[in-house]
C-alpha positions as a Markdown table, in Angstrom:
| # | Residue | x | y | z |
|---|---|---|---|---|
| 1 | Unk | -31.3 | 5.1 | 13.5 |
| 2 | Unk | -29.5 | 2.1 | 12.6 |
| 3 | Unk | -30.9 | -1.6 | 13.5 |
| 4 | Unk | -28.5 | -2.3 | 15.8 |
| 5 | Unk | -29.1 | 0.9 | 17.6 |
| 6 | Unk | -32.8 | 0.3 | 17.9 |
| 7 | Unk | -32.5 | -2.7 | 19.2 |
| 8 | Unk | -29.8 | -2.3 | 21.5 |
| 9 | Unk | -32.1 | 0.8 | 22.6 |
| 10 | Unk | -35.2 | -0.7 | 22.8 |
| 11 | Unk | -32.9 | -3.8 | 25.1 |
| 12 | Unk | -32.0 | -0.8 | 27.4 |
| 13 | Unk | -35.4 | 0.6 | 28.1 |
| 14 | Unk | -36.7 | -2.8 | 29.0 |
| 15 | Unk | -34.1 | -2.9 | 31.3 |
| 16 | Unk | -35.1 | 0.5 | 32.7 |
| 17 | Unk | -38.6 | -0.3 | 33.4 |
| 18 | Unk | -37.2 | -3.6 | 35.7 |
| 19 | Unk | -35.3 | -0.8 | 37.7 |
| 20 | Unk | -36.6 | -0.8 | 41.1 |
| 21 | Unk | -38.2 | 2.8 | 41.7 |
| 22 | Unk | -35.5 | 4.5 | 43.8 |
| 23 | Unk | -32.8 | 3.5 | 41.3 |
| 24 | Unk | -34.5 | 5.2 | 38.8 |
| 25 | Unk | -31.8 | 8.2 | 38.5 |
| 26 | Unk | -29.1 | 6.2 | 38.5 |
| 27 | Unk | -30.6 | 3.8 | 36.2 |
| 28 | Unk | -31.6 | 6.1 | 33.5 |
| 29 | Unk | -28.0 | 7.5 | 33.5 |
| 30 | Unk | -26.7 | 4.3 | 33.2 |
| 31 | Unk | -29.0 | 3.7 | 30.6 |
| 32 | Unk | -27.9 | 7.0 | 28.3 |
| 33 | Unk | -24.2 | 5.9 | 29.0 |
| 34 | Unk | -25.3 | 2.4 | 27.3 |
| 35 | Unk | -26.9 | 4.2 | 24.7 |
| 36 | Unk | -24.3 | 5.8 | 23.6 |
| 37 | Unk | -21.5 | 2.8 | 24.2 |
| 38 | Unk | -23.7 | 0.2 | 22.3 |
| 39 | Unk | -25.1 | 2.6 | 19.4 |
| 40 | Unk | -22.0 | 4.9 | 18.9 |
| 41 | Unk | -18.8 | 4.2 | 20.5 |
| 42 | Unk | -18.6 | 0.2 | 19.6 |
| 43 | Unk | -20.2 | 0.3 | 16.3 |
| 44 | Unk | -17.5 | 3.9 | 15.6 |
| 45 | Unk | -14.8 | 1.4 | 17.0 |
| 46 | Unk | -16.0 | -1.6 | 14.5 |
| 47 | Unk | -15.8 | 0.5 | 11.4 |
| 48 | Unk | -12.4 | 2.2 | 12.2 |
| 49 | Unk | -10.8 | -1.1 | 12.6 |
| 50 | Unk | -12.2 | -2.4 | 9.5 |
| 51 | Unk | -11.3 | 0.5 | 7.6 |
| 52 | Unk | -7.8 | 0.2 | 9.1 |
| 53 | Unk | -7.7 | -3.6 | 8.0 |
| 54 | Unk | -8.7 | -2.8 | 4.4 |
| 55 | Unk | -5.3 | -0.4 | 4.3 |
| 56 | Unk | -3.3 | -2.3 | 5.6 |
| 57 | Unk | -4.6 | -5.0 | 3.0 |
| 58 | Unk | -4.1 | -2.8 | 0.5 |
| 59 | Unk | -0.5 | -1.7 | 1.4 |
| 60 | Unk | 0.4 | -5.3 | 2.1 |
| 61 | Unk | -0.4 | -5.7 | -1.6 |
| 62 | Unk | 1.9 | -2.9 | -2.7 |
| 63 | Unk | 5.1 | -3.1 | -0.2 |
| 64 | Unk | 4.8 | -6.4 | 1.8 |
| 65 | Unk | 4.0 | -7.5 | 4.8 |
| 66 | Unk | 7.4 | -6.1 | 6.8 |
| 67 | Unk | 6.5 | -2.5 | 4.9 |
| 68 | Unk | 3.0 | -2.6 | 5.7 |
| 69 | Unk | 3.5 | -3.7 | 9.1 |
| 70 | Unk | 5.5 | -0.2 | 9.9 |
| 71 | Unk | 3.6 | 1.5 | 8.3 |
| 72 | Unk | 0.2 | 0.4 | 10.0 |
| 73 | Unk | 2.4 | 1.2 | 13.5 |
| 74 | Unk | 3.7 | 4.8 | 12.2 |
| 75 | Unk | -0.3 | 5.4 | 11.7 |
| 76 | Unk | -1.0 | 5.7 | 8.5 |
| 77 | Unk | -3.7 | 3.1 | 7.9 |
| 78 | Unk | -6.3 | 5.0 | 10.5 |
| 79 | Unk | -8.1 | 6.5 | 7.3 |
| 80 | Unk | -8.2 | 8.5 | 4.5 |
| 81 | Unk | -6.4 | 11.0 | 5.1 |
| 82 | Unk | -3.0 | 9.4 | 6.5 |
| 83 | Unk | -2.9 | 7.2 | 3.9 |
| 84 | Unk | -2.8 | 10.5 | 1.5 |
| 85 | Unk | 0.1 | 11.3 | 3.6 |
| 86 | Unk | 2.2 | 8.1 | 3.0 |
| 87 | Unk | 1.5 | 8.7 | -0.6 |
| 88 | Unk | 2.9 | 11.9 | -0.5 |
| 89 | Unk | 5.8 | 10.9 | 2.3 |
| 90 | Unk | 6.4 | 8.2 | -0.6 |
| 91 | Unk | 7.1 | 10.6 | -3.0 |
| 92 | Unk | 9.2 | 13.0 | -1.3 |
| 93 | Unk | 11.8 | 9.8 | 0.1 |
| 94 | Unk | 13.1 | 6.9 | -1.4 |
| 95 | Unk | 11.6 | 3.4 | 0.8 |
| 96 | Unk | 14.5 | 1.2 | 1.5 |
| 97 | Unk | 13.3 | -2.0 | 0.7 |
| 98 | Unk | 15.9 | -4.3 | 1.4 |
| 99 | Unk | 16.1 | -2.9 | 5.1 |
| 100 | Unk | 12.4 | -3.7 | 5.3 |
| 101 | Unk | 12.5 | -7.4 | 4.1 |
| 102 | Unk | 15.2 | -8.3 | 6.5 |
| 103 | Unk | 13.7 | -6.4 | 9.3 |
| 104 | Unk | 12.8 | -7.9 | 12.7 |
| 105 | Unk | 9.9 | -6.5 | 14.2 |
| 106 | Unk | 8.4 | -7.2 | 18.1 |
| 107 | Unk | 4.7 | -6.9 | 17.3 |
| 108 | Unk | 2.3 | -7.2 | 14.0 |
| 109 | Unk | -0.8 | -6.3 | 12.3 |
| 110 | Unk | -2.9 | -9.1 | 14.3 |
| 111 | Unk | -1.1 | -8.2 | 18.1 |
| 112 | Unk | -1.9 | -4.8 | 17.6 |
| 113 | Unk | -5.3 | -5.2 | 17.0 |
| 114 | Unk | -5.5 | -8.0 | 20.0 |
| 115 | Unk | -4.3 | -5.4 | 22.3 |
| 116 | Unk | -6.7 | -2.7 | 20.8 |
| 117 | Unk | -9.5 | -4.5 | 21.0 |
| 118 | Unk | -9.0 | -6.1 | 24.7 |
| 119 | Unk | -7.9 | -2.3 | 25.9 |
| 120 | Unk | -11.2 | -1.5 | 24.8 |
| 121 | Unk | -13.4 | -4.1 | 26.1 |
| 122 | Unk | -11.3 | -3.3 | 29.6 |
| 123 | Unk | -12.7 | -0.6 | 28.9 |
| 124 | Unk | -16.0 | -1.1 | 28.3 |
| 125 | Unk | -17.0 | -4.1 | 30.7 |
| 126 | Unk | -17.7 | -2.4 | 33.9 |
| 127 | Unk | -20.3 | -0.2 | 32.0 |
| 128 | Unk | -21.9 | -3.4 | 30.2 |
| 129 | Unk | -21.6 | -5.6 | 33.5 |
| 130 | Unk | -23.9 | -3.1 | 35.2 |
| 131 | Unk | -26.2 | -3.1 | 32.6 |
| 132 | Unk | -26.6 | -7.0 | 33.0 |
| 133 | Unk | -25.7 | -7.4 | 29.0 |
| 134 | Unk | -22.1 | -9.1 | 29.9 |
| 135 | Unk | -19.9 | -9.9 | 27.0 |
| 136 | Unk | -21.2 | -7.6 | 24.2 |
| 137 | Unk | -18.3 | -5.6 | 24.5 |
| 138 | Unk | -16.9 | -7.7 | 22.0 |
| 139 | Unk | -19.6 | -7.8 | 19.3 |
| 140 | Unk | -17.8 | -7.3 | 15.9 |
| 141 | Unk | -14.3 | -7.2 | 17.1 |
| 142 | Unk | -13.1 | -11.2 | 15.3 |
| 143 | Unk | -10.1 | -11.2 | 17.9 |
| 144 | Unk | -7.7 | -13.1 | 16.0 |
| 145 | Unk | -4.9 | -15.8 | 17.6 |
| 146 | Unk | -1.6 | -15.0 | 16.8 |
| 147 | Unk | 1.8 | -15.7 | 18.3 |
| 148 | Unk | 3.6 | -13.2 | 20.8 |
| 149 | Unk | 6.8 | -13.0 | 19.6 |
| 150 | Unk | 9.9 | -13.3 | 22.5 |
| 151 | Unk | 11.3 | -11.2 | 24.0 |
| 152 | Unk | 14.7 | -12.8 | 25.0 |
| 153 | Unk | 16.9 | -15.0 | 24.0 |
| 154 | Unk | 18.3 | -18.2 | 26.0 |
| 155 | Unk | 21.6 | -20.2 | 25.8 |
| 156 | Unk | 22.6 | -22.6 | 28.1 |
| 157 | Unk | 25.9 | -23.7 | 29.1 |
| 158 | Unk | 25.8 | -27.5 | 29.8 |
| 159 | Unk | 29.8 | -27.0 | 31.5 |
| 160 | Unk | 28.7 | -24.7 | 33.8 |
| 161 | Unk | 25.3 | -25.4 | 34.1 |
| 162 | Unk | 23.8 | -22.1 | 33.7 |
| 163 | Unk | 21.7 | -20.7 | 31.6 |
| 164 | Unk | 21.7 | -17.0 | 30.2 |
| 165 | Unk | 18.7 | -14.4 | 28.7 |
| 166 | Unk | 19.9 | -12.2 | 25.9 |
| 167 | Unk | 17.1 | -9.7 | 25.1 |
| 168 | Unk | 16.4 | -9.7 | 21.2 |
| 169 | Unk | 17.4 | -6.6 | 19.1 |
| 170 | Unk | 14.2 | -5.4 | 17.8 |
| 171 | Unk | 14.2 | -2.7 | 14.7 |
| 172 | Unk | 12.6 | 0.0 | 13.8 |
| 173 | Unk | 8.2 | 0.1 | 13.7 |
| 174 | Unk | 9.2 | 3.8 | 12.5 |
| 175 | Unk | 8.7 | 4.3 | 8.7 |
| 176 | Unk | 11.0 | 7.7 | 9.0 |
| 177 | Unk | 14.1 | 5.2 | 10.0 |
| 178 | Unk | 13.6 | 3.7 | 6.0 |
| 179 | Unk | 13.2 | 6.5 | 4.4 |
| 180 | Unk | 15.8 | 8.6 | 2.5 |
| 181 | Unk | 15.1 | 12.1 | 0.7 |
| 182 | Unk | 14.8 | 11.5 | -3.4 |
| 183 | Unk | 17.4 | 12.5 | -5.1 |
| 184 | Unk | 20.9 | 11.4 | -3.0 |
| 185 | Unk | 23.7 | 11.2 | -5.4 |
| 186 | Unk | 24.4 | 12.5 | -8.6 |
| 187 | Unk | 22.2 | 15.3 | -9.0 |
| 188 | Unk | 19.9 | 15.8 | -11.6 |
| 189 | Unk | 18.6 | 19.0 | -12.5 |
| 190 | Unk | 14.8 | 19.8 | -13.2 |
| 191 | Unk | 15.2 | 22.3 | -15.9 |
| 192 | Unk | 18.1 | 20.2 | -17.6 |
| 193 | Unk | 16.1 | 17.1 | -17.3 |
| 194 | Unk | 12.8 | 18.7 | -18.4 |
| 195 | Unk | 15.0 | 19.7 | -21.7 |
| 196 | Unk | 16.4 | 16.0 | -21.7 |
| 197 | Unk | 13.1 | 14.5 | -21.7 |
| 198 | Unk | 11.7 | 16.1 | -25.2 |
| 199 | Unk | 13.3 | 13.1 | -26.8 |
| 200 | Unk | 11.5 | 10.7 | -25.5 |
| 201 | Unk | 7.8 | 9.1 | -25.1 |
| 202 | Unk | 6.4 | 12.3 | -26.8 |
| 203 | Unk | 7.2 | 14.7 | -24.3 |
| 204 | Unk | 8.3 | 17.2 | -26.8 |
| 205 | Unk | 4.3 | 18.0 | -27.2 |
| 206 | Unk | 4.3 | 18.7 | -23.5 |
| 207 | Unk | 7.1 | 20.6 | -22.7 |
| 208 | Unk | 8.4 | 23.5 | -24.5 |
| 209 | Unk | 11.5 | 26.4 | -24.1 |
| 210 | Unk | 10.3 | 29.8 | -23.0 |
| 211 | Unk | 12.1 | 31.9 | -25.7 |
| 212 | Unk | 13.1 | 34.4 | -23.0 |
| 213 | Unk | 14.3 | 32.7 | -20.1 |
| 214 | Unk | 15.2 | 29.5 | -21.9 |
| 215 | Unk | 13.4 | 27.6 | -19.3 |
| 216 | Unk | 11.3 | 24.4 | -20.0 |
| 217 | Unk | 7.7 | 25.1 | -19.3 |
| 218 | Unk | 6.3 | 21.7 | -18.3 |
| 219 | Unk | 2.8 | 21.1 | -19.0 |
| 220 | Unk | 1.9 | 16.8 | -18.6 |
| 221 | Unk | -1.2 | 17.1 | -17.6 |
| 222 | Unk | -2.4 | 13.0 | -16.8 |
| 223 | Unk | 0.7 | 11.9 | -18.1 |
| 224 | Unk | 2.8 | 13.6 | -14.6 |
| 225 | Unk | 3.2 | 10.2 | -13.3 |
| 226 | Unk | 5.1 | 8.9 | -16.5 |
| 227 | Unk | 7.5 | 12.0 | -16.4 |
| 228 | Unk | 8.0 | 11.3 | -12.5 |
| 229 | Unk | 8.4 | 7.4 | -13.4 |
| 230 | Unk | 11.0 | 8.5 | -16.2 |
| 231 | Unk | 13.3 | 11.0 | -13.6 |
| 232 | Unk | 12.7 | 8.3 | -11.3 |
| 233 | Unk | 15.0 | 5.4 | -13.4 |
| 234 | Unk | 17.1 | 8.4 | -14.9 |
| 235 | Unk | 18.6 | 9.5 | -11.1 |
| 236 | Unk | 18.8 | 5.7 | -10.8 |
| 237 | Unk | 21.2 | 5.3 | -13.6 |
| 238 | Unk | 23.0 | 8.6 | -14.1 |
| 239 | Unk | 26.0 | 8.2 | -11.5 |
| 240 | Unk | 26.8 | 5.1 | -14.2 |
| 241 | Unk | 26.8 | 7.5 | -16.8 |
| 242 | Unk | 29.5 | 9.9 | -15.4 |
| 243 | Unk | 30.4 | 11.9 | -13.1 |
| 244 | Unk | 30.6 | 15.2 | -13.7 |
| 245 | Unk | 29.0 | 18.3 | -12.5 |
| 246 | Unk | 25.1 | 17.1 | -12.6 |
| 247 | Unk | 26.0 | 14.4 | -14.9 |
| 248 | Unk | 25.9 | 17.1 | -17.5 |
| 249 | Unk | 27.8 | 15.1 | -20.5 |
| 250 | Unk | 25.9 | 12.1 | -19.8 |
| 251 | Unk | 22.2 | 13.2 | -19.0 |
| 252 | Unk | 20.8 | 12.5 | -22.5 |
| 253 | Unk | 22.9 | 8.7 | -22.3 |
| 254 | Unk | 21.4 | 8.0 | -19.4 |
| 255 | Unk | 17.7 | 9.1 | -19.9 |
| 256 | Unk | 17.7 | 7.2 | -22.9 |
| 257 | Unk | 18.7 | 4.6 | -21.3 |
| 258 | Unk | 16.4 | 4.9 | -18.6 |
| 259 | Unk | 13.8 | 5.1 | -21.0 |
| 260 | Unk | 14.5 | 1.5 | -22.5 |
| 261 | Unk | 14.3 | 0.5 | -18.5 |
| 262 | Unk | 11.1 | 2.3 | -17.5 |
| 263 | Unk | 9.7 | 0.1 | -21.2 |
| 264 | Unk | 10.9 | -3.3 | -19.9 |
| 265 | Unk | 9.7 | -2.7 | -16.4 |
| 266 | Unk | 6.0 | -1.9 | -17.9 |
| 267 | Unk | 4.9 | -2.4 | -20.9 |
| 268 | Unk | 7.0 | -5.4 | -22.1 |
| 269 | Unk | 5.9 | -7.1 | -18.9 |
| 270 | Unk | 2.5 | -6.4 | -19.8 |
| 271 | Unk | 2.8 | -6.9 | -23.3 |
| 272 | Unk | 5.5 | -9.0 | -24.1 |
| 273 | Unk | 8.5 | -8.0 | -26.0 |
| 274 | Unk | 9.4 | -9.3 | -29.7 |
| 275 | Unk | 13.3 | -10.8 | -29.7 |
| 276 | Unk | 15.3 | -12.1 | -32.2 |
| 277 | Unk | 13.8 | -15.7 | -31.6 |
| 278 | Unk | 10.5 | -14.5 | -31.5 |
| 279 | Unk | 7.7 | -13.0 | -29.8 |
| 280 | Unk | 7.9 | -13.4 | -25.9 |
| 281 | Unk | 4.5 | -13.6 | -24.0 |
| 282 | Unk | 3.1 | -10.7 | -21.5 |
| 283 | Unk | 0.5 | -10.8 | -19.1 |
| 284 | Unk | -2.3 | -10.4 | -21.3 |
| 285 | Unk | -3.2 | -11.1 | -24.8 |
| 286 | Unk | -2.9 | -9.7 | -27.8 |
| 287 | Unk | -5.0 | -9.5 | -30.6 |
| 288 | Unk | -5.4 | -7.8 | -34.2 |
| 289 | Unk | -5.8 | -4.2 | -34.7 |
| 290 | Unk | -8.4 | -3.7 | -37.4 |
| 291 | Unk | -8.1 | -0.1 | -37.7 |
| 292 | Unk | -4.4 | -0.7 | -38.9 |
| 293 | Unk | -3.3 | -3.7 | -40.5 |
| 294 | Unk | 0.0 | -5.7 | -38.7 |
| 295 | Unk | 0.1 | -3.8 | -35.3 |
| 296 | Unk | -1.4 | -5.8 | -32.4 |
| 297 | Unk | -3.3 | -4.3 | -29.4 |
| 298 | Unk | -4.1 | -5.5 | -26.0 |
| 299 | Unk | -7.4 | -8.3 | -26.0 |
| 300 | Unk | -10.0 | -8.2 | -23.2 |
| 301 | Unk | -7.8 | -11.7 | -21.5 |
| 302 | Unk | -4.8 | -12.4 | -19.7 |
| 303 | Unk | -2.0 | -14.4 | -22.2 |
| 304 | Unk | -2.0 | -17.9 | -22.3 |
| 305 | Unk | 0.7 | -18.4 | -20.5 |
| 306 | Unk | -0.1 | -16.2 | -17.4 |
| 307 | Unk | -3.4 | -18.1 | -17.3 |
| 308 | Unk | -1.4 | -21.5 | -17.3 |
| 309 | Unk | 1.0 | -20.4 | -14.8 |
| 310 | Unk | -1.6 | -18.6 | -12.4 |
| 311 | Unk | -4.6 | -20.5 | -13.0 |
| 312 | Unk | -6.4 | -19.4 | -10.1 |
| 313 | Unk | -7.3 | -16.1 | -8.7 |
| 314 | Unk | -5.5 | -16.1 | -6.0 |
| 315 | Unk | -2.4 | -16.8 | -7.6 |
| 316 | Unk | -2.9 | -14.3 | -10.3 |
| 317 | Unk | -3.3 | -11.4 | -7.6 |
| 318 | Unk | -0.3 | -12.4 | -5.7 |
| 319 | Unk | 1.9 | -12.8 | -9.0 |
| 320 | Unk | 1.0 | -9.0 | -9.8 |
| 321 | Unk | 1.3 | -7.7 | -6.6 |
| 322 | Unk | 4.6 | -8.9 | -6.3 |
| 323 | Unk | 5.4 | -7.9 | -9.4 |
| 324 | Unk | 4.8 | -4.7 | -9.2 |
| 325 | Unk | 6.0 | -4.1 | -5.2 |
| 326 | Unk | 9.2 | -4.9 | -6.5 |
| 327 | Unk | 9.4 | -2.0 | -8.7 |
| 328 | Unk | 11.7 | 0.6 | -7.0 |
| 329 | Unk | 9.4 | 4.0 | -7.0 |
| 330 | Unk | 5.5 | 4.4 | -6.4 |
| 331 | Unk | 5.8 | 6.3 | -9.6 |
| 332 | Unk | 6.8 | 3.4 | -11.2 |
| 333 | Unk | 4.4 | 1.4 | -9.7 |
| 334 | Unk | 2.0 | 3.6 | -10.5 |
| 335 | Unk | 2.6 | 4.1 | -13.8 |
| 336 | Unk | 2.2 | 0.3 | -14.2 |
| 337 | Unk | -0.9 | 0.1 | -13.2 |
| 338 | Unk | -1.9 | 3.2 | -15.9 |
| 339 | Unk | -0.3 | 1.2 | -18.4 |
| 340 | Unk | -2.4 | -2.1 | -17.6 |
| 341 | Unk | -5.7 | -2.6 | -20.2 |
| 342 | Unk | -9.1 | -2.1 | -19.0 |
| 343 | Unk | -11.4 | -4.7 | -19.0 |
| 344 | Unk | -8.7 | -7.7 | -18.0 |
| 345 | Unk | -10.4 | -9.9 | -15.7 |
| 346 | Unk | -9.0 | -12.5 | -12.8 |
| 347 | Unk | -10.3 | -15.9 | -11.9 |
| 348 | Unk | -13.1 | -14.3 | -9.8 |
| 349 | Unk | -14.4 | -12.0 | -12.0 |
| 350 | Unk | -13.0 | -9.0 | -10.5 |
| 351 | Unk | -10.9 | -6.0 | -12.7 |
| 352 | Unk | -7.3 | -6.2 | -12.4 |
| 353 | Unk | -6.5 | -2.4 | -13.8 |
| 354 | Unk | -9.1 | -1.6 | -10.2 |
| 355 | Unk | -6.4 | -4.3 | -8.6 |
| 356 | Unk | -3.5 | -2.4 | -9.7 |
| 357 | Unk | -4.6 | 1.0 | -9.5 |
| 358 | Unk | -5.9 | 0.2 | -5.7 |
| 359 | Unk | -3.0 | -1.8 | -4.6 |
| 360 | Unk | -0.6 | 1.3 | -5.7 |
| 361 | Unk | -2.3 | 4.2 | -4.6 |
| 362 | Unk | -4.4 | 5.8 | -7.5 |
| 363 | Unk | -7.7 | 4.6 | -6.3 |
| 364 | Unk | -9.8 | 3.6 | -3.0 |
């Protein structure tokens, strides 16, 4: 039994035992029904908001404000589990982000909660009222102000002297009304793709021909998200590559191309990239491989530059957030986040890598 309960129990019975004698009955019912309201169903209600906070946080981090907003109203920040189906909903459709960021919604995170949280102190009020403990309906529950948005519009015409209410065009709080199946446009076959793909990033050692069927037998392992990530930027670019049946003549073109992209959106943001006039700077440092003489590898800091540009924590979270939101696929974002060094530390102390892979989906 939790200290709350106990205490809101042992506040009951003392309440009981000032029950006048014939009110006993009711009394002790009353007293059950509190039991239960104060120990269980407020507390339950607490947590399930605050779990629903921390995923809406989370997708706020990954898709925006505007993205997480419809996607906390289509339901899928209540737990766990509905946050493993956007992650797979994700991965079956394509999120149209630029519909999202100019989107105009009627209600948010904050009046959603508002109207949660004063539906269930309605609720619960009557019940509390009787039990003389007015008002604790509301313990845990940080009701937060925020703005009701209108509902009309209003123009008046100083010639005629009238004035006239245009209700506002709302869109969408669906997440189905952005989505569109993967793979619209040119088509891009799996088998042909697998075969495509030996050529690059060492995917040769994972996938291999069946000497019968001539299929490729695909076998990534942990590296599926990089082989999504790659198909991904290849469907991307392919119709620029040609248009015939599949994109046949052009696959290879356009996955190596797509290659290059899938490098510059990752790595060389993480890294850096060397150009002609010299190194450019990544996200985090780079040090001295011992082991082999000339080749750099990742340090234990962000860059110098990131740190001069972000020098707060804050700042440095928001920066890679963005960053990565903007990539177009969760499997890209994803792999980012794979790609990012262990032991990189913000402002605050805490792990970026636990950052990224949180804020995309690969951890909770």
């Amino acid at each position: 039994m939790s200290a709350f309960r106990g205490i809101a129990t042992g506040f009951l019975q003392a309440k009981i035992r000032n029950t006048e004698a014939n009110d006993a009955l009711k009394a002790n019912t009353l007293a059950r029904v509190g039991e239960t309201l104060i120990g269980e169903t407020i507390p339950n209600a607490v947590e399930a908001e605050k779990i629903r906070r921390n995923n809406y946080d989370l997708l706020v981090g990954r898709f925006g404000v505007s993205g997480a907003n419809v996607m906390d109203s289509s339901g899928y920040t209540f737990n766990e589990s509905t946050m493993k189906k956007l992650d797979d909903d994700l991965k079956a459709n394509n999120l149209n982000d630029e519909a999202l960021k100019n989107a105009n919604f009627e209600t948010d995170f904050d009046t959603r909660y508002n109207t949660r949280v004063a539906t269930a102190e309605e609720k619960y009020q009557p019940i509390l009222k009787q039990l003389g403990i007015d008002g604790i309906g509301s313990l845990g529950f940080n009701t937060v102000e925020s703005l009701v948005k209108p509902t009309t519009t209003t123009a008046k015409d100083t010639m005629a002297d009238t004035v006239t209410q245009t209700p506002i065009k709302f869109d969408s709080m669906q997440l189905s009304d952005y989505l569109t199946p993967t793979g619209i446009g040119v088509a891009l076959d799996s088998n042909k793709f697998a075969k495509a793909a030996q050529s690059v990033r060492g995917f040769d050692e994972l996938i291999k021909i069946d000497p019968v069927t001539k299929e490729a037998v695909v076998s990534l392992g942990d590296r599926g998200i990089e082989f999504t990530a790659l198909r991904d930027v290849t469907q991307e670019y392919l119709p620029q590559f040609g248009t015939g049946k599949e994109g046949e003549a052009s696959l290879p073109a356009a996955l190596s191309f797509a290659d290059k992209v899938l490098k510059e959106r990752t790595e060389d943001i993480i890294f850096g990239v060397r150009t002609a006039s010299g190194r450019q700077e990544g996200m985090v440092s780079l040090v001295a491989d011992s082991k082999t003489p000339g080749v750099m590898k990742a340090g234990n800091t962000f860059s110098n530059g990131f740190l001069t540009s972000f020098p707060d924590a804050l700042s440095q979270k928001k920066y890679i957030a963005t960053n990565v939101r903007e990539l177009p696929t969760l499997a890209q974002q994803q792999l980012f986040a794979q790609k990012f060094p262990e032991g990189i530390k913000f402002s605050d102390g805490t792990d970026a890598k636990i950052f990224l892979l949180q804020i995309t989906g690969l951890s909770r």
